[in-house]
LOMIVO-62505 format. One record per residue (C-alpha): x, y, z. Coordinates in steps of 0.25 Angstrom, whole numbers. Example, Ala and Ser with C-alpha at 12.3 -4.5 7.8 and 13.67 -1.06 7.14 Angstrom:
BEGIN
+-------+-------+-------+
|     x |     y |     z |
+-------+-------+-------+
|    49 |   -18 |    31 |
|    55 |    -4 |    29 |
+-------+-------+-------+
% end
This chain:
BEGIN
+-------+-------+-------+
|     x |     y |     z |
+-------+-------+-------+
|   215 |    14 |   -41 |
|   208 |     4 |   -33 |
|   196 |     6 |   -23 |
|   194 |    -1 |   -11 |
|   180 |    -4 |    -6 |
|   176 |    -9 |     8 |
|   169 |   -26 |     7 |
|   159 |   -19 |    11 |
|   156 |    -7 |     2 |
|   156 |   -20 |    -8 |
|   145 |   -26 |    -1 |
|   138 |   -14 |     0 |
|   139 |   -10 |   -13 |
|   136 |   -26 |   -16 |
|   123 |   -25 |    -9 |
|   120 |   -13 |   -16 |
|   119 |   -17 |   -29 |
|   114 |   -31 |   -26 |
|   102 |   -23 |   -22 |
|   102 |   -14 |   -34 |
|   102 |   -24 |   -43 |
|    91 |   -33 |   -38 |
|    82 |   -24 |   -33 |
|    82 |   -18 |   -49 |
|    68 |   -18 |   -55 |
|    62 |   -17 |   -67 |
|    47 |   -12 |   -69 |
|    38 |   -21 |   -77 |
|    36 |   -15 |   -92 |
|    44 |    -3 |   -90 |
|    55 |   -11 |   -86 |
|    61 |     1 |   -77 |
|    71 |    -2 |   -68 |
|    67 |    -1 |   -53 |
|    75 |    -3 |   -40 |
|    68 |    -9 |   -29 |
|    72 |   -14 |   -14 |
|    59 |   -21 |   -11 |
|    57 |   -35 |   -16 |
|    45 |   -39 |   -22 |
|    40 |   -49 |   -10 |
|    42 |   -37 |     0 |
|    36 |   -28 |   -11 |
|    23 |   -38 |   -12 |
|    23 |   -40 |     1 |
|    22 |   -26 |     6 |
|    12 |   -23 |    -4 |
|     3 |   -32 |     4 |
|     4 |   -28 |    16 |
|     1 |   -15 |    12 |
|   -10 |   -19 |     4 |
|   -17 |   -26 |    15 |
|   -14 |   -14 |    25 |
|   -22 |    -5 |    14 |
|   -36 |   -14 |    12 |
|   -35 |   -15 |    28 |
|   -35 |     0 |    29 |
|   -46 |     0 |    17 |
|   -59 |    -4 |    13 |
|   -60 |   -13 |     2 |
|   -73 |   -11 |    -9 |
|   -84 |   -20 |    -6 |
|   -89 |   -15 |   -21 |
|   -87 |   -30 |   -28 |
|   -88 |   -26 |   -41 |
|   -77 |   -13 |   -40 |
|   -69 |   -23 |   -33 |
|   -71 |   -34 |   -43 |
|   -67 |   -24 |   -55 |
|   -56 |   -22 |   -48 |
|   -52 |   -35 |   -45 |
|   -53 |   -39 |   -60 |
|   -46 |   -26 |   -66 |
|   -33 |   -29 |   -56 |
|   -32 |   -44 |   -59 |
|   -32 |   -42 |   -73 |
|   -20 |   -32 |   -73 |
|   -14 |   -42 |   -61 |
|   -15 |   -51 |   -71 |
|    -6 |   -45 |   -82 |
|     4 |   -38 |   -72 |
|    15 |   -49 |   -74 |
|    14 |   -52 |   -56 |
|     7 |   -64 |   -55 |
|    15 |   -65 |   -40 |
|     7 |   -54 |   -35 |
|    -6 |   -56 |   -25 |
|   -14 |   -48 |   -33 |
|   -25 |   -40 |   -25 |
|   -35 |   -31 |   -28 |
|   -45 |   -22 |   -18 |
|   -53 |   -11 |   -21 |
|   -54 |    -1 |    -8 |
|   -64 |     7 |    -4 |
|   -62 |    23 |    -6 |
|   -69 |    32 |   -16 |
|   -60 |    44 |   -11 |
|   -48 |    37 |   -15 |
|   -44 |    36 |   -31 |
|   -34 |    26 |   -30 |
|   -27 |    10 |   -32 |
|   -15 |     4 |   -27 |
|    -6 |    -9 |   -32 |
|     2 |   -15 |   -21 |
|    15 |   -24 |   -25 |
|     9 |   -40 |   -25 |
|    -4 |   -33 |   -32 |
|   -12 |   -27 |   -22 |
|   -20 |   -18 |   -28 |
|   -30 |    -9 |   -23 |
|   -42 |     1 |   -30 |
|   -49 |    12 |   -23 |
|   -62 |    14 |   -27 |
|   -60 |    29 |   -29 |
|   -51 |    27 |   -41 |
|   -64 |    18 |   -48 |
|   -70 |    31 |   -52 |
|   -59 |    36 |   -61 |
|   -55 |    20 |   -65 |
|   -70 |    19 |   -70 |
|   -69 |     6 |   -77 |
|   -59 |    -6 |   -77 |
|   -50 |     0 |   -87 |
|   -48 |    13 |   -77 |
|   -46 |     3 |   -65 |
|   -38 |    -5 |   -74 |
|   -28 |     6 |   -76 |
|   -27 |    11 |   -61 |
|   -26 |    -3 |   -56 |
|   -16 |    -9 |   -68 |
|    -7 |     6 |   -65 |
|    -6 |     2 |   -49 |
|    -4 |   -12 |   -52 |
|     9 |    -7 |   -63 |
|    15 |    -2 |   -49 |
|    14 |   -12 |   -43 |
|    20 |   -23 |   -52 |
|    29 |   -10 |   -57 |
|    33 |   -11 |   -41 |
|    33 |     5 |   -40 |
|    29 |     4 |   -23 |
|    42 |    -3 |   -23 |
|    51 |     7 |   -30 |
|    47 |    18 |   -21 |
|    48 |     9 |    -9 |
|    63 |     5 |   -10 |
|    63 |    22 |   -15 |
|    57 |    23 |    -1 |
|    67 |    13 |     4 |
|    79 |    20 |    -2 |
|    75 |    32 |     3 |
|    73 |    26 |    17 |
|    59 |    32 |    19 |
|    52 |    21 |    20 |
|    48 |    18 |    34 |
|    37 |     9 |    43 |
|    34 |    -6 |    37 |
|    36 |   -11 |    24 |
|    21 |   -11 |    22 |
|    24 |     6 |    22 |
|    33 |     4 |    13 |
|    24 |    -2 |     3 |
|    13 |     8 |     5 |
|    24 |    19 |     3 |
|    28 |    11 |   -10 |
|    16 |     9 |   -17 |
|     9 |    23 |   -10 |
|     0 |    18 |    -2 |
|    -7 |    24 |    11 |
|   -16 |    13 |    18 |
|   -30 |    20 |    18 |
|   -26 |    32 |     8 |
|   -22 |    24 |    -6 |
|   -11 |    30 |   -13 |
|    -4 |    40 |    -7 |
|    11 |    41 |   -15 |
|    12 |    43 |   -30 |
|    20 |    33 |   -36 |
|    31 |    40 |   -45 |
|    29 |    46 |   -60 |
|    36 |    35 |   -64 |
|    30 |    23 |   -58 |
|    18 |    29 |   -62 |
|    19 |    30 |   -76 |
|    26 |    14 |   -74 |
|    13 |    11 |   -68 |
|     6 |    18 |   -80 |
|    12 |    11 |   -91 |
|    12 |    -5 |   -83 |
|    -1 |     0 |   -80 |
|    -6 |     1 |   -94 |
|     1 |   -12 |   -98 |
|    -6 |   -20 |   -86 |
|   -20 |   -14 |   -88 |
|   -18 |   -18 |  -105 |
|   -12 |   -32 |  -101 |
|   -24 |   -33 |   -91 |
|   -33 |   -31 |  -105 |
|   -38 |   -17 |  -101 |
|   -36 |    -6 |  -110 |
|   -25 |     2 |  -106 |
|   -31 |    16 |  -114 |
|   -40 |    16 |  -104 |
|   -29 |    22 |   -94 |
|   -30 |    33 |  -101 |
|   -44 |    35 |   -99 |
|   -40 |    34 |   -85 |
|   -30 |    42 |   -83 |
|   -36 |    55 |   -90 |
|   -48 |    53 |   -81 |
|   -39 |    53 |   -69 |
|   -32 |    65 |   -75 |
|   -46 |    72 |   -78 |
|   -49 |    71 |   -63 |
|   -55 |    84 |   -54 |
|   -41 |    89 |   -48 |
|   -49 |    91 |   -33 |
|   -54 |    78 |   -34 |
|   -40 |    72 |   -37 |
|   -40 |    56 |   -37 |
|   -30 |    51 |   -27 |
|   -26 |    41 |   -40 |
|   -19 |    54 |   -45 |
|   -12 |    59 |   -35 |
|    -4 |    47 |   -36 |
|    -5 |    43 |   -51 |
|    -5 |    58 |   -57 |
|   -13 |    57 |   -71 |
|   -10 |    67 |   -82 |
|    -6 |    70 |   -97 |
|     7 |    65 |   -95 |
|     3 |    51 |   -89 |
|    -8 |    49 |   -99 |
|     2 |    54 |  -110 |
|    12 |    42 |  -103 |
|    -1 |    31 |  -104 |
|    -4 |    34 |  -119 |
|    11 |    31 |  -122 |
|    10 |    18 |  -117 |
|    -3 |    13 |  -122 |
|     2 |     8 |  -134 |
|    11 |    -2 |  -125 |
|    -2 |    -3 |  -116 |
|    -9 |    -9 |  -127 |
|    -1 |   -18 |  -133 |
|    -5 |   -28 |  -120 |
|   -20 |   -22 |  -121 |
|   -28 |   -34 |  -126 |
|   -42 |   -32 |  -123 |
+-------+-------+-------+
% end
């Protein structure tokens, strides 16, 4: 039996899998597969705007020497993250009460100066920024943007898009958990970036456990977003062996 089927059923179904087939990803060093609408220069680009519309809303550090920590800590993981093309920046906003950072696609990269208190030192910073920076180049807002997309329930500009991708609420910080997935992704890049960078990935553990040692009532805004328990400390001690095969102090 023969089927017949419409020219332009063909085309449709043409243009269907023309789009699924370039728009597969692959995520560095896991190599998972990722299917994504949004090319990278509309990706890079929106991250920008969005990053400028959040300093705007925001009031940058005037601490030169938490900002210069900062500055050194995120260009030595932009070094090693393999995306020379990106405009790396990096800020350091202004908000105790807020225990959080960001990474933007196109390496815009923000710290609040809440989260310093359980970073502690540069390896602790090292492994918050290196973590948010992992989503970044691991293009996590963009997954969940052509999700949104899919789903048609993105509305407004392309700039809220962005913000919804990567969770971000100009003047809140962080507001949407990326998935358990992405988040162990950005665990294990993370660790890899932060050894490559010549920081010593076991002190994410060190970390972690202080985050999960926390007062519940006082609960970081860091871990409503990046939950930190046995399981995900279990999931970083599996990987340091792979971890510390870059680590070269």
């Amino acid at each position: 039996m023969f089927w017949f089927i419409p020219r332009r059923h063909i085309l449709q179904i043409f243009l269907i899998l023309t789009i699924l087939i370039t728009s597969c990803a692959h995520v560095p060093y896991t190599e998972r597969p990722q299917f994504i609408l949004i090319s990278e220069t509309q990706e890079i680009a929106l991250g920008a705007d969005a990053y400028q519309e959040i300093l705007k809303e925001s009031r940058l550090s005037s601490d030169t020497a938490i900002v210069e920590m900062v500055r050194q800590v995120g260009w030595r993981i932009a070094r090693v993250s393999g995306r020379p093309d990106y405009k790396w920046e990096f800020n350091v906003i202004e908000d105790d009460e807020m225990a959080n950072a960001f990474a933007l696609p196109g390496g815009k990269v923000a710290v609040y100066t809440g989260i310093l208190k359980y970073t502690q030192d540069e390896e602790g910073l090292a492994t918050v920024m290196s973590h948010e920076i992992a989503h970044a180049i691991a293009r996590h807002g963009a997954e969940r943007m052509t999700s949104s997309l899919v789903l048609n329930m993105v509305g407004g500009s392309l700039t809220g898009a962005a913000k919804v991708g990567y969770g971000i609420a100009t003047g809140v910080g962080i507001v949407l958990p990326f998935s358990r997935k992405q988040e162990s992704e950005a665990d294990h890049i993370g660790l890899i970036l932060m050894a490559k960078a010549g920081y010593d990935p076991r002190k994410a553990i060190d970390f972690w456990s202080r985050m999960m040692a926390s007062d519940k009532k006082t609960l970081p805004a860091f871990l409503s977003t990046h939950p930190a328990d046995e399981k995900r400390i279990a999931q970083i001690r599996a990987w340091m062996p792979e971890a510390l095969s870059y680590y070269k102090p």
